[in-house]
C-alpha positions in Angstrom: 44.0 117.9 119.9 45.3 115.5 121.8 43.5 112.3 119.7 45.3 114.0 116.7 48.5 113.6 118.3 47.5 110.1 119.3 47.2 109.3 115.9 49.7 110.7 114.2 52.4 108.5 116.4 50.2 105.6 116.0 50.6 106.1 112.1 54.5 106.7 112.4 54.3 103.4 114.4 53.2 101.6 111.5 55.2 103.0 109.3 58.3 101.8 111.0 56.8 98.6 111.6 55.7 98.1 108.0 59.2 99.8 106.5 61.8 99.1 108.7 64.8 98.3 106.3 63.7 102.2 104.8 64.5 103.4 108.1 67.3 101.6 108.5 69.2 102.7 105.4 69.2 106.3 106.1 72.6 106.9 106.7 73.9 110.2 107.5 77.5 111.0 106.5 79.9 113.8 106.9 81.6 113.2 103.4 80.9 115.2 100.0 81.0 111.7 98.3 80.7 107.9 99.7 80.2 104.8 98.6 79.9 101.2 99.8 80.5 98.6 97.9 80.0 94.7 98.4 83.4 93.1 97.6 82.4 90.0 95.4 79.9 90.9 93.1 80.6 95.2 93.2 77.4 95.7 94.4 76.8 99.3 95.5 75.0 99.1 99.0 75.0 102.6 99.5 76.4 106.2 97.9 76.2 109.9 98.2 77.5 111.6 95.0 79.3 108.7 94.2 80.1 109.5 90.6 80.9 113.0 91.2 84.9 113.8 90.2 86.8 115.5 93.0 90.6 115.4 94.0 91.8 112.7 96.4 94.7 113.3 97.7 97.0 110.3 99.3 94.3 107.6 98.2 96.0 107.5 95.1 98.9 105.1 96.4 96.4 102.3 96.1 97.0 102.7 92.3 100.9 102.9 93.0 100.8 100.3 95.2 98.8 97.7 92.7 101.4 98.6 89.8 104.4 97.8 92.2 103.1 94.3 92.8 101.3 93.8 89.3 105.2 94.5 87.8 107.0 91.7 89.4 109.6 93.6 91.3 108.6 93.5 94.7 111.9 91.6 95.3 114.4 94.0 93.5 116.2 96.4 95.4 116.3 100.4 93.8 118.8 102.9 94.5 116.3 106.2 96.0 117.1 109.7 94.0 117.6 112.8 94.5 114.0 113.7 93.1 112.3 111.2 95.4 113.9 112.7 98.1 113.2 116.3 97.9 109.1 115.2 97.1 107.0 117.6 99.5 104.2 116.7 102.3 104.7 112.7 104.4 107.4 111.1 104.1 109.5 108.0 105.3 112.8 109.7 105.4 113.9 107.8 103.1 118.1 108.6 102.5 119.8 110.0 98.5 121.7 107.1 97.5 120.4 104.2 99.5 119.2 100.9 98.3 115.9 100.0 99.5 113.9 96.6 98.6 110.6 97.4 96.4 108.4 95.8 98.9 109.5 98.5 102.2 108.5 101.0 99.5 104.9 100.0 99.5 104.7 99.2 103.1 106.2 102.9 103.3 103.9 103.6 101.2 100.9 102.3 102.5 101.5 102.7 106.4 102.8 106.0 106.6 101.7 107.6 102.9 105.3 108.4 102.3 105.3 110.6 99.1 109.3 110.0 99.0 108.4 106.6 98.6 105.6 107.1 96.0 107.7 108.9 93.5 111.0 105.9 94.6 108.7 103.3 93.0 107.3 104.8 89.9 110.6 105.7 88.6 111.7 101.5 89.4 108.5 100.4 87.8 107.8 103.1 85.4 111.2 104.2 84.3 109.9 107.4 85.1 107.8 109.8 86.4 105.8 110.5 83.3 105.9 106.8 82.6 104.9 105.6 85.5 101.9 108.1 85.0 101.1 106.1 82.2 101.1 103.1 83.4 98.9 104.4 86.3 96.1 105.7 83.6 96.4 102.7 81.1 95.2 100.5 84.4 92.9 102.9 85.1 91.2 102.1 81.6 91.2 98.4 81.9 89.8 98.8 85.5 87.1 100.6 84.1 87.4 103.8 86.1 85.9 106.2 83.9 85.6 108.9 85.7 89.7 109.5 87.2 92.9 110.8 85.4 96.0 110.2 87.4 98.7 112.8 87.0 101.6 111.8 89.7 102.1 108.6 91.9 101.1 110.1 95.1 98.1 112.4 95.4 99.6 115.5 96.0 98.0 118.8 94.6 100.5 119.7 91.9 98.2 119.0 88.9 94.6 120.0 87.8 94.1 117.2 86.5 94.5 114.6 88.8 90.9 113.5 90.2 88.3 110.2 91.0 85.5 109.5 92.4 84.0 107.3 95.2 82.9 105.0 92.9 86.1 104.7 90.6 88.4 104.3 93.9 86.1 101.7 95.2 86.2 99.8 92.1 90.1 100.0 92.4 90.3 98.5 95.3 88.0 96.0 94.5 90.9 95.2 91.8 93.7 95.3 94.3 92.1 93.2 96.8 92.2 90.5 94.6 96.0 90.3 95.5 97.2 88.6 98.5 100.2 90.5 99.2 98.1 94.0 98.8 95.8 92.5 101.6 98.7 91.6 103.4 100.5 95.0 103.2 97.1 97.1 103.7 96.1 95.5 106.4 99.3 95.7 108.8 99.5 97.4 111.5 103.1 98.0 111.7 106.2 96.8 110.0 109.9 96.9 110.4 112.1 97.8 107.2 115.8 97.6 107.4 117.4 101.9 108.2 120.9 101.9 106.4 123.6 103.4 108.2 121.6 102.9 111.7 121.7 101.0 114.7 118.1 100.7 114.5 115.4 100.1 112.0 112.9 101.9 110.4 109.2 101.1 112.4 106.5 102.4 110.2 102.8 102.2 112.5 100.1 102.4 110.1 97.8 105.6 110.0 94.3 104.0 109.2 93.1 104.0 113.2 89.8 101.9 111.7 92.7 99.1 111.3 94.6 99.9 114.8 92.0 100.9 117.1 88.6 102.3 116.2 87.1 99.0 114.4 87.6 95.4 114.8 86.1 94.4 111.6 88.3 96.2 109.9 90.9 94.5 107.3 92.5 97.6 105.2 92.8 100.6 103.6 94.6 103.7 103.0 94.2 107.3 104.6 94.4 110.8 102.5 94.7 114.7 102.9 95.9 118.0 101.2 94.7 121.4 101.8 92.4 121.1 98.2 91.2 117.4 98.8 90.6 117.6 102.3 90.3 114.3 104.0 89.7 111.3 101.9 89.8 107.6 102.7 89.5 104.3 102.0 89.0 101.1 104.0 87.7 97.1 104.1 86.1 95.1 106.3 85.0 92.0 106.3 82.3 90.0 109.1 80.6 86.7 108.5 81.2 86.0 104.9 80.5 89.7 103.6 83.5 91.6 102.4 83.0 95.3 102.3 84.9 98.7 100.7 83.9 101.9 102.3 85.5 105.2 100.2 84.7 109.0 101.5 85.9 111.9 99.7 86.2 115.5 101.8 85.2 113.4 105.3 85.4 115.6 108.0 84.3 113.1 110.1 85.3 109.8 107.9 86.0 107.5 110.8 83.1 107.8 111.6 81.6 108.3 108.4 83.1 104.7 107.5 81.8 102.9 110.4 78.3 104.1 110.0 78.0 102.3 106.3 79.9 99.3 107.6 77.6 98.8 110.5 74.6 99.6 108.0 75.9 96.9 105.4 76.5 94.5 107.5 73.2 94.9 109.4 70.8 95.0 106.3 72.8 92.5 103.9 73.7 88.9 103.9 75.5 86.7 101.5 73.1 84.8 99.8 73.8 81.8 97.5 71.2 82.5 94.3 72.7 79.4 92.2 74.8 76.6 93.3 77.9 74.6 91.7 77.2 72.4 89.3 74.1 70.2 87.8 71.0 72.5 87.1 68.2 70.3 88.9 65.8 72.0 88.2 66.0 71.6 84.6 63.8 68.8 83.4 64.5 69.5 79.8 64.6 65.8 78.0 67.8 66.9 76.3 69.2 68.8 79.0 68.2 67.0 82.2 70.8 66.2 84.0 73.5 67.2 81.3 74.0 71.3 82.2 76.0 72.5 84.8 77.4 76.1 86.6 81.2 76.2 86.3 80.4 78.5 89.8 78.0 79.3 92.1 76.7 83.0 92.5 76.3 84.4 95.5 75.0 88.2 96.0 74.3 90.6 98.4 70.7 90.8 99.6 68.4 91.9 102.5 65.4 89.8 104.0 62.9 91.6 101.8 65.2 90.7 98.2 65.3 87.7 99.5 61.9 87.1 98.5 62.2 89.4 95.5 64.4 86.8 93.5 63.7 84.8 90.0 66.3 82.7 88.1 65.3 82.2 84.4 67.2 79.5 82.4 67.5 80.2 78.6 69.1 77.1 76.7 69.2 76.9 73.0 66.7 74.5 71.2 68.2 71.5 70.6 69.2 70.8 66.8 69.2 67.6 64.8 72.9 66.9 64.5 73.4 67.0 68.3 72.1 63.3 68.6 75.7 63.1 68.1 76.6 64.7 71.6 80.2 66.0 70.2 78.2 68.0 68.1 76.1 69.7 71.4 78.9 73.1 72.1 79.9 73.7 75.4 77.9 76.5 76.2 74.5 76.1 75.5 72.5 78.8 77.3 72.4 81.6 80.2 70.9 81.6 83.8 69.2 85.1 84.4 69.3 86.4 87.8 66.6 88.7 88.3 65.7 90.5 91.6 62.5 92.3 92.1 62.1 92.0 88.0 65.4 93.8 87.7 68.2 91.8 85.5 71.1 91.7 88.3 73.6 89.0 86.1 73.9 86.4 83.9 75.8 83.1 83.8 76.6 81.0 81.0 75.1 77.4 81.2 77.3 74.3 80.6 76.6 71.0 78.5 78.4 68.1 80.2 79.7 65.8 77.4 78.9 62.0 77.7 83.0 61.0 79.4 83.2 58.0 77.2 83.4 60.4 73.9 86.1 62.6 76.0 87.9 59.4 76.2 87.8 58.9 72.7 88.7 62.6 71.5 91.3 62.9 73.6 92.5 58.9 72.0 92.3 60.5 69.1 94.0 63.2 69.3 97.0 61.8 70.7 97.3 59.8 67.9 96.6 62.5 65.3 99.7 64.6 67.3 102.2 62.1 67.0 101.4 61.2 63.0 101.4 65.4 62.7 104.8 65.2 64.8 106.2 62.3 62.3 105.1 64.4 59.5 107.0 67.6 60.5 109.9 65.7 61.1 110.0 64.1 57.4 109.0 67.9 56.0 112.5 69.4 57.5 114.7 66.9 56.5 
């Protein structure tokens, strides 16, 4: 009996030994849905029902938050209603009457979930409620979040049919992170907004603990709850050149839910450059050596073991006759295929570099040809 024993720990051993990433990647969380998601490329590093629709609840303000500064406003100053005053659940107290710059709203917004201030800023931006409602769906579309309706700007449970999913809210604020002032706003840990008729002002500490205590690699995010939705939440972190989003959906536990994956993905994965800037050296192509370039290098996600795993294939058009006349050669004249473990991954269009002398020349020409079209204009109007 005992040899049995023996053995059977002796084969667990090397199973460990000979899988350890496997072992590694089993992450246990307390949410119905998760996902994380690699910030550059959207790479999904790990997710539990990620696709599946539920409600969630104050997350939403991301959404309100990215229209705010997409619209330009940020600036302006809007006079709060009635309406926006009298909206149920958090709040920032805000005052009927008073004139408030857009960009306290979303730090309101952001920081303390103010639902007063959710409902301030779509009627600024939207006009209105309902059209704010549009707007919030239409970038919804473009996003590509095809699994999430928006029905209000602030998460609360007065609609069916207001619902995402992991995956959808982690592609959103994959969008938003792409603005500075959203990184700025979401990642502060408390701000100061001017309290009309006071003494004092308004001091807003932000509610996502991951940011103000709990973890230092932590850059962002926004916290959720209603009776329906439970807890939901959303948060960045970034260590060494990887950039992660973490999103749980009904987390009981989320904090620590959240710093499970980021310790996971930032354990497993590396940022690692596949193709670099500029001339393809490898291709020894008589017509293409040393003429094709990357506008960009790609860099992706990948553990030890993909690291191994990965193939680049270039594709390039046959050359053609009239191209012995390099003007004649387009600009893009084939793809590089990424391919890990025989799996396509992406694709990048390859560049022809045009001899600089003929540049010269077009552009010569050109200027010339603008100026005889300019003279000709002129003499056709008189």
């Amino acid at each position: 009996m005992r040899q049995k024993w023996l053995i059977y720990l002796l084969l667990v051993s090397l199973l460990l030994i000979n899988f350890p990433e496997a072992a590694a990647a089993s992450v246990s969380v307390s949410a119905k849905s998760a996902v994380l998601m690699e910030q550059d490329s959207g790479r999904v590093l790990f997710e539990k029902d990620a696709h599946n629709v539920r409600r969630i609840a104050s997350i939403t303000k991301i959404m309100t938050a990215v229209l705010a500064i997409e619209s330009g406003k940020m600036d302006e100053h809007t006079r709060v209603s009635e309406k926006a005053v009298r909206t149920e659940g958090s709040a920032i107290y805000l005052k009927p009457g008073e004139k408030i710059k857009l960009e306290n709203l979303v730090y309101g917004l952001m920081l303390r979930s103010g639902n007063d201030s959710a409902v301030a800023i779509a009627e600024h931006v939207g006009g209105s409620l309902e059209g704010f409602v549009y707007l919030m769906n239409q970038k919804a579309k473009e996003i590509g979040m095809g699994n999430t309706h928006f029905a209000n700007p602030h998460g609360l449970d007065d609609h069916e049919n207001h619902y995402s999913t992991a995956y959808d809210m982690a592609l959103l604020t994959r969008y938003a992170m792409k603005y500075e002032q959203y990184r700025k706003i979401s990642g502060t840990k408390v701000h100061r907004a001017p309290n009309p008729g006071e003494a004092w002002d308004r001091k807003w500490t932000n509610k996502n603990r991951l940011l103000t205590e709990l973890y230092q690699y932590c850059t962002g995010g926004k916290t959720g709850y209603t009776k329906r939705a439970k807890r939901t939440l959303v948060t960045t972190a970034t260590k060494g050149d990887l950039d992660l989003i973490a999103v749980t959906l009904n987390g009981p536990d989320d904090w620590n839910d959240h710093i499970q994956m980021f310790e996971m993905g930032f354990r497993q994965y590396d940022m690692v450059e596949i193709l670099p800037e500029g001339t393809i050296k490898s291709i020894d192509h008589p017509f293409y050596k040393k003429k094709v370039y990357l506008e960009h290098s790609f860099d992706y996600p990948l553990t030890k073991k993909e690291e191994d795993l990965v193939e680049v294939q270039f594709k390039l058009l046959h050359p053609k006759k009239q191209w012995k006349e390099t003007v004649n050669v387009p600009d893009v004249v084939g793809k590089a295929v990424v391919l890990i473990d025989g799996r396509e991954t992406s694709s990048m269009p390859i560049y022809y570099r045009h001899p600089e002398v003929k540049e010269k020349e077009k552009s010569f020409f050109d200027f010339f040809k603008h100026i005889f079209t300019a003279v000709l204009d002129v003499g056709g109007h008189g």
